[in-house]
C-alpha positions, 0 to 999 in steps of 0.5 A, spaced: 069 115 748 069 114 756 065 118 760 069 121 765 071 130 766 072 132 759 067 127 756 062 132 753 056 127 753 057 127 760 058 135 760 054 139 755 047 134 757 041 137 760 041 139 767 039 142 773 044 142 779 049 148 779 055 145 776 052 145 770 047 150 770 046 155 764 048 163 764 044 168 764 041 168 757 044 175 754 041 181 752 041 186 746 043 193 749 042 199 744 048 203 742 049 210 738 049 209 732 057 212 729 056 210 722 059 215 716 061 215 709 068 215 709 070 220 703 078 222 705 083 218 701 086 212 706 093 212 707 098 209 703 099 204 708 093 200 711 090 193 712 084 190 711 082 182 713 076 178 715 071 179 709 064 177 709 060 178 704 053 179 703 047 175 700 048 178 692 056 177 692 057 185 691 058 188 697 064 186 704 064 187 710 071 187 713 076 189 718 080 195 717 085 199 720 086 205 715 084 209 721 090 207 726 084 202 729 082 195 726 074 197 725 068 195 721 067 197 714 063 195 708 065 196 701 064 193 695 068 188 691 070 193 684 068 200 687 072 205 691 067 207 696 067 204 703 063 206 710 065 205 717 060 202 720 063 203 727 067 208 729 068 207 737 075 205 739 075 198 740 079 193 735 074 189 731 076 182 731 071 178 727 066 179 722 059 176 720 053 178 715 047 175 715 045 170 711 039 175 709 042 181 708 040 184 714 045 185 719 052 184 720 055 181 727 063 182 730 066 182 735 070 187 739 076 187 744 074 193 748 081 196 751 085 191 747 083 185 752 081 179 751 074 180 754 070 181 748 064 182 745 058 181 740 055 186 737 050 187 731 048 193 727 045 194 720 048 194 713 047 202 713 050 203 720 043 204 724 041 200 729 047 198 732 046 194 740 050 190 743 048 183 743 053 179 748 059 180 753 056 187 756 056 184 763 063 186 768 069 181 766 064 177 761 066 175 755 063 173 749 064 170 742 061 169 735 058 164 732 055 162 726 047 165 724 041 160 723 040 159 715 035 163 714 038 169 718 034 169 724 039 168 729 045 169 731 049 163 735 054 167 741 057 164 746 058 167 753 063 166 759 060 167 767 060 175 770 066 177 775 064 177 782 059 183 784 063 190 784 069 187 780 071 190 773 075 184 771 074 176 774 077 175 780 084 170 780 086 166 786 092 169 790 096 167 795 094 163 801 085 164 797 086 171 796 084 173 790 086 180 787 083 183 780 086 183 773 091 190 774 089 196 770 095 201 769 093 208 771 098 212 766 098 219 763 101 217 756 100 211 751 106 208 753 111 208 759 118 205 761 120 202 766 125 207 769 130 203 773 129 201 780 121 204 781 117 200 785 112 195 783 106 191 785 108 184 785 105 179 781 099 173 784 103 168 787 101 160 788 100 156 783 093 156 780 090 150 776 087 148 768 083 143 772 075 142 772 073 143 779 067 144 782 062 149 783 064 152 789 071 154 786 069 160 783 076 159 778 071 154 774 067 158 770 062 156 765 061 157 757 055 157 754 052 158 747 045 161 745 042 163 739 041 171 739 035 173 735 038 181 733 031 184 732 030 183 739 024 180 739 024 172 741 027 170 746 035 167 747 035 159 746 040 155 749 044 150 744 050 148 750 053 149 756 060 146 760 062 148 766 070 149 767 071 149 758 077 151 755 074 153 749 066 153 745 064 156 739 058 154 734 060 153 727 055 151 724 046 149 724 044 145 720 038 148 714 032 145 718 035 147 725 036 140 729 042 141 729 049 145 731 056 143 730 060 146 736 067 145 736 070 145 743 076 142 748 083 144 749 089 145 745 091 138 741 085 135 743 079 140 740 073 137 738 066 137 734 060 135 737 053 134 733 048 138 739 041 135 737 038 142 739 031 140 741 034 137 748 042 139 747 043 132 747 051 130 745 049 125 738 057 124 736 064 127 738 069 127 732 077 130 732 078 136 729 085 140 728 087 146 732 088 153 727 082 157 725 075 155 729 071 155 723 071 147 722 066 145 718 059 145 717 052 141 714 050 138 708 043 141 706 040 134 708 044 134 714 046 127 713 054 129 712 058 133 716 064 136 712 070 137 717 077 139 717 079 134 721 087 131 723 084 125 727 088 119 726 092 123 721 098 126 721 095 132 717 089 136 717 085 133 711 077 134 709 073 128 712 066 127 711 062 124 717 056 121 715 050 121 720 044 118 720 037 122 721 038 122 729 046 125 729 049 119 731 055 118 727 055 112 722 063 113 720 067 118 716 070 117 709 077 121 706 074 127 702 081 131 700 088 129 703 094 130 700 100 126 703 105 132 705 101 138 708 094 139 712 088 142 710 088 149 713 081 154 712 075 150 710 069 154 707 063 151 704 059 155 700 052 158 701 049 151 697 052 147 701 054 143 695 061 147 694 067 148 698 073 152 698 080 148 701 087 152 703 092 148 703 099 149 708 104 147 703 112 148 707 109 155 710 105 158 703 098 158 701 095 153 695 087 155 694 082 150 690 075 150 690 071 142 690 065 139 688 062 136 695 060 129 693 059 123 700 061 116 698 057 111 703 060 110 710 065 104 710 064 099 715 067 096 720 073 102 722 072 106 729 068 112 729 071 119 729 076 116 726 077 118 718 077 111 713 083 111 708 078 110 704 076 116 700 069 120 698 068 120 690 070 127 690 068 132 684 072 135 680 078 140 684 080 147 681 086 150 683 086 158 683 092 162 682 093 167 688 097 173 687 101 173 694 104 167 698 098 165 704 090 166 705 088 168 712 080 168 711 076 164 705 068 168 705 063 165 700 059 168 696 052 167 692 057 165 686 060 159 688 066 160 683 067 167 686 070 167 693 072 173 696 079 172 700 084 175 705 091 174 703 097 177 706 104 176 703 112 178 703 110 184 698 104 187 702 100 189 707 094 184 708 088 185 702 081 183 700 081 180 693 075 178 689 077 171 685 071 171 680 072 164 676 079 164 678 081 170 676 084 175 682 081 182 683 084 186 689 079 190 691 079 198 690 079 200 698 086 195 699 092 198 699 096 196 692 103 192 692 106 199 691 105 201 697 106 197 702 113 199 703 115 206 706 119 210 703 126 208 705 125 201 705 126 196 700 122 189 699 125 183 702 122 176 700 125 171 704 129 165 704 127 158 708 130 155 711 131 148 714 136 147 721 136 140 724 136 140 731 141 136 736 137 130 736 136 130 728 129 134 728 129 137 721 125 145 723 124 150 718 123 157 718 125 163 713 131 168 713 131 176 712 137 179 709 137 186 710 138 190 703 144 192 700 148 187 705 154 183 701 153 176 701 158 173 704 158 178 710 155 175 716 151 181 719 148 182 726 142 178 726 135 178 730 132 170 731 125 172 732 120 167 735 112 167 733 107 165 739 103 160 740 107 155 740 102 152 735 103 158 731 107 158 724 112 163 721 109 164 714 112 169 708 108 175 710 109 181 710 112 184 717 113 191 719 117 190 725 121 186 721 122 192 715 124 196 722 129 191 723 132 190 716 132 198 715 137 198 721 142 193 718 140 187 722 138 180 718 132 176 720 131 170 722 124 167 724 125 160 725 119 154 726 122 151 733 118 144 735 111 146 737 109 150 731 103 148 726 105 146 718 109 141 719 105 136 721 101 133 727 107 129 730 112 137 730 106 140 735 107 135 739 114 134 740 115 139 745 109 137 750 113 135 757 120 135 758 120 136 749 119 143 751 127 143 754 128 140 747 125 147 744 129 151 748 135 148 745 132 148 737 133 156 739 140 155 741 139 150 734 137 155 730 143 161 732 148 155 730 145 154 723 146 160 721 152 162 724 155 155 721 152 158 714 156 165 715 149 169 715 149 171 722 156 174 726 156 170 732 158 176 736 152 180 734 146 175 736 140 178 739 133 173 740 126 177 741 119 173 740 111 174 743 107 170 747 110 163 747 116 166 743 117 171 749 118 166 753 122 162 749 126 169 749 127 168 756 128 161 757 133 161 752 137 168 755 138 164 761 139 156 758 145 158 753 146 165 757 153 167 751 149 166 745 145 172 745 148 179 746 141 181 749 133 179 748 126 183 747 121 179 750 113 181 749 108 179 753 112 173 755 110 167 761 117 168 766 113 163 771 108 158 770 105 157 776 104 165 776 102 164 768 096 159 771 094 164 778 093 170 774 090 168 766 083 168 764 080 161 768 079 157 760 085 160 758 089 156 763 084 149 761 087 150 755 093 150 756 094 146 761 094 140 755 100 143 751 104 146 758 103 141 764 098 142 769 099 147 774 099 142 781 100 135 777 105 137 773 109 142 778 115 140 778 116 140 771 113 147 771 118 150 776 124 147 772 122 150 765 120 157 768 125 163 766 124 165 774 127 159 776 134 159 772 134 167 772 141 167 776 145 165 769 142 171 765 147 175 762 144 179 757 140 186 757 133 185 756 127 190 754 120 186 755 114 189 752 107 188 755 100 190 754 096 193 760 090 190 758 093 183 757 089 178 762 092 172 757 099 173 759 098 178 765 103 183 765 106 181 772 109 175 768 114 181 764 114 185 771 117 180 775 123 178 770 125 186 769 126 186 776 130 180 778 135 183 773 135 189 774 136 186 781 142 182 778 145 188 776 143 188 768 140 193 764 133 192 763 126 196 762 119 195 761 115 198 755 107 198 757 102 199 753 096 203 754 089 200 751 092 194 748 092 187 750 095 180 748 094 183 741 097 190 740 092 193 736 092 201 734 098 203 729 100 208 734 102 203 739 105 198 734 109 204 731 111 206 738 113 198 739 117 196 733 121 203 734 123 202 741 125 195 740 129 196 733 132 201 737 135 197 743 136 192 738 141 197 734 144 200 740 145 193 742 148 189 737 152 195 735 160 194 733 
């Protein structure tokens, strides 16, 4: 690889000048302890997700939301009793206990946002501090704890300037602005109909690597966190202007650690010799889940779900010499039709857990690692078509369609997973030799549907684009529906783009389907599963192309005689919010109206207000903001909002600084200043992510409702 400004080996090497400097090492802060036995029934109707089990195998540590927000919990595998470690508002994201037993770290988006932090507590619930991500406009992730449960590896984003809450974004002219916050009574409010608003940030910002002295290209930096407090932080890595850092894995005898990094498309693994933080081998990785993969006990082989030279994502073994450096890599696990999906080794390091993506569903097997020699002669970091010996592989049966968190424990014949279907609400299950266990504290099946509604299990679907393009995707028919009647009908857009629409169990959907309306949630060009090539087809002008495969996709099932063409609305998030807009004003008849949620209407205004390694991350998938400008402009909703015909709802957290809300401000105002009918429903505490079942109800019954009104006769 050549040196140049995204080249680690130049970026993450010791130095002393101020463009590379390290951050302030973070300090634990003591907090209240909140912890409770909790002893009152759940609700019928609750989530838990992102399992970590203890050092015995009989205890979980997990996200739940039994009590209106996603919180720290513990309970064991086959007993009902459960403990809120962490009764504090703000959503809990991801969870890790310690290899000893001694302390649970996880992660919280305090107000719903995208500032996270790290924080620590005991098994009991005492002790619990703060560990990373306290300072104003700071951010911290979690990584992965030594071996021996020592320390913990964080990662944390510069401090705001002095005396802002939240990190300053360039604005017009080199004025700068602070992220907005809403000063509402009430959880939510509507836009009503011609008040004033504060403009969002103009000028064009910039994904770029820039110099120290612009205050946009902020620094990463990974340490390794004692939780008792007692030695000092140790600095693993540092990069300025970095899209993305997290530390995966250290190896068993502490020389080294696996940080994954880079920007959408482009992520990579690096062996980090810890001693001196040197940069020893760089190889590719797939996007999707960060966990990547991990050491063997020796350290001599790396374990990596890799898609590098490949159209999907497989298990590669790298085979590194006693100094890190990378003497080639084998193909331990492939198959030739679908992409390995989560990866996790066990505690012994000899043992794995594979999730295969098959066309949208999960396929669970657990292997034997064994490492073949490395082959001679191919390039480095780029798997071999040469396969490891690989052990005996033993597919397990799972009770519902996709797995979202693999968690091993001390047997390594018995993971603990998170799974999520069409027919449930997500669940922890302990699969004990094969054998599926849903724990006590997870909703049952019989109740994930409220009274009134009826399961519906999905059909896929397979359009095919104008350029002949096969998509896919998965058609909802609302309950009681005769099958030749063609029905109004939602096409819902996931995020991302990179994201995937699987057969899992949605409530806004239900809320959809309860009111009449069919549901069609397609995978336009961009989205995940398909294979490497499907990502890629919507980069540069390929995204004109993904807003036709929307237009595409409408036809299809108009075509089939599911959808009435006179009664077709289109509504997604994120990046499916912004192919809600494009799409009202690209092909202005096809939909009756649209709801976009915390969607980009402008790109240059996307990239001055988002947080600065959002924007370096997406600069690869979008266009660079200055280089790419024209593109940009000519791809942006603002820039063709004089064709928009149809009403529209937009949605947005108060608290988003991924996509600021001024993006969904600006395009409510240009139609309601063309005369349209159109409102904004602002979130109070939420961010990119609506997190508290308050909001997500408010949600998904103010857009069924527009919808209903919308698509009536």
């Amino acid at each position: 690889m050549a040196a140049d400004a995204r080249d680690p080996l130049t970026a993450m090497e010791t130095r002393t000048d101020a463009s590379t400097r390290a951050l302030p090492a973070p300090e634990p802060l003591p907090l209240a302890d909140t912890s409770t036995p909790y002893d009152l029934p759940p609700p019928a109707v609750h989530g838990c997700w992102y399992p970590s089990v203890d050092p015995g195998g009989r205890y979980v540590a997990f996200i739940c939301d039994r009590a209106g927000v996603p919180q720290l919990w513990t309970g064991p595998v086959d007993g009902e009793e459960v403990r809120l470690l962490d009764a504090d508002p703000h959503p809990v994201t991801e969870v890790s206990w310690s290899p000893d037993g001694r302390w649970i770290a996880y992660t919280t988006a305090p107000e719903g946002g995208e500032l996270t932090r790290v924080l620590c507590v005991r098994p009991d619930g005492t002790g619990r501090h703060l560990l990373a991500g306290g300072e104003p406009g700071t951010s911290a992730r979690l990584g992965c704890w030594q071996h021996d449960g020592s320390a913990v590896a964080v990662t944390v984003t510069d401090s705001a300037p002095s005396g802002q809450p939240l990190p300053a974004h360039p604005g017009p002219a080199g004025v700068s602005h602070p992220a907005r916050r809403a000063g509402r009574d009430g959880r939510a409010v509507l836009l009503e109909p011609g008040r004033p608003r504060p403009g969002p940030a103009g000028g064009a910002g910039s994904g770029r690597t820039v110099s120290a002295e612009e205050p946009e290209a902020r620094a990463l930096s990974a340490y390794l966190v004692d939780p008792e407090g007692v030695a000092a932080p140790v600095l693993l890595a540092s990069e300025r202007g970095a899209a993305n850092q997290r530390v995966c894995d250290l190896s068993r005898d502490g020389r080294f650690a696996l940080v994954y990094r880079g920007p959408r498309g482009r992520r990579e693994a690096l062996v980090v010799r810890t001693g001196d933080r040197v940069v020893t081998s760089t190889l590719p990785v797939a996007d999707g889940d960060p966990w990547v993969g991990g050491f063997s006990p020796d350290a001599g082989t790396l374990w990596l779900r890799s898609d590098g030279g490949r159209e999907h994502a497989a298990l590669v073994a790298a085979h590194l010499d006693p100094r890190g450096h990378l003497l080639g890599t084998t193909v331990a696990a492939e198959r030739p039709d679908c992409g390995l999906e989560l990866l996790a080794l066990g505690r012994d390091g000899r043992r794995a857990v594979l999730a295969w993506n098959v066309r949208g569903v999960s396929e669970l097997e657990t292997t034997v690692l064994t490492a073949a020699s490395p082959p001679g002669g191919g390039p480095a970091g780029v798997p071999s078509p040469r396969p490891a010996p690989a052990g005996a592989a033993r597919t397990v049966e799972l009770p519902h369609e996709v797995v979202t968190r693999i968690a091993p424990t001390a047997d390594p014949d018995a993971p603990v997973v998170a799974l999520s279907g069409s027919r449930r609400h997500p669940g922890v299950w302990w699969l004990p030799h094969g054998l599926p266990l849903r724990t006590p504290w997870s909703s049952r099946d019989e109740d994930a549907f409220p009274a009134g509604r009826t399961p519906v299990r999905p059909m896929p679907m397979s359009p095919v684009a104008r350029d002949g393009l096969t998509l896919g995707g998965w058609y909802y028919r609302a309950p009681g529906r005769s099958p030749g009647e063609p029905a109004p009908c939602v096409l819902h857009l996931h995020g991302g783009p990179e994201e995937q629409e699987r057969p899992v169990l949605e409530p806004l959907y239900l809320e959809l389907l309860g009111r009449g309306l069919d549901v069609f949630a397609p995978d336009v060009r961009g989205s995940s599963g398909h294979g490497r090539s499907f990502v890629d087809a919507d980069l540069g002008t390929g995204r004109f192309d993904a807003i036709n495969d929307v237009a595409d996709c409408a036809a299809h099932v108009m075509v089939r005689g599911l959808a009435d063409p006179r009664r077709m609305a289109v509504m997604g998030r994120s990046y499916g919010g912004y192919l809600v807009m494009a799409s009202l004003v690209w092909h202005p008849d096809l939909f009756r109206t649209g709801v976009a949620v915390c969607g980009m209407s402008d790109f240059a205004t996307f990239f001055a207000g988002t947080e600065p390694w959002i924007a370096q991350s997406a600069a690869h998938k979008y266009g660079h903001p200055e280089h790419d400008r024209d593109l940009l402009r000519s791809l942006s909703p603002m820039s063709r909002v004089d064709a928009l015909r149809a009403p529209v709802l937009a949605v947005h957290g108060e608290h988003d600084t991924n996509v600021p809300p001024g993006e969904s401000e600006q395009f409510v105002r240009a139609a309601r200043e063309r005369g349209l009918e159109a409102e904004l429903l602002l979130l109070r505490h939420e961010g990119h992510d609506f997190r508290r079942a308050d909001n997500r109800r408010l949600f998904r019954r103010t857009a069924a409702d527009w919808m209903e009104r919308h698509l009536a006769d």
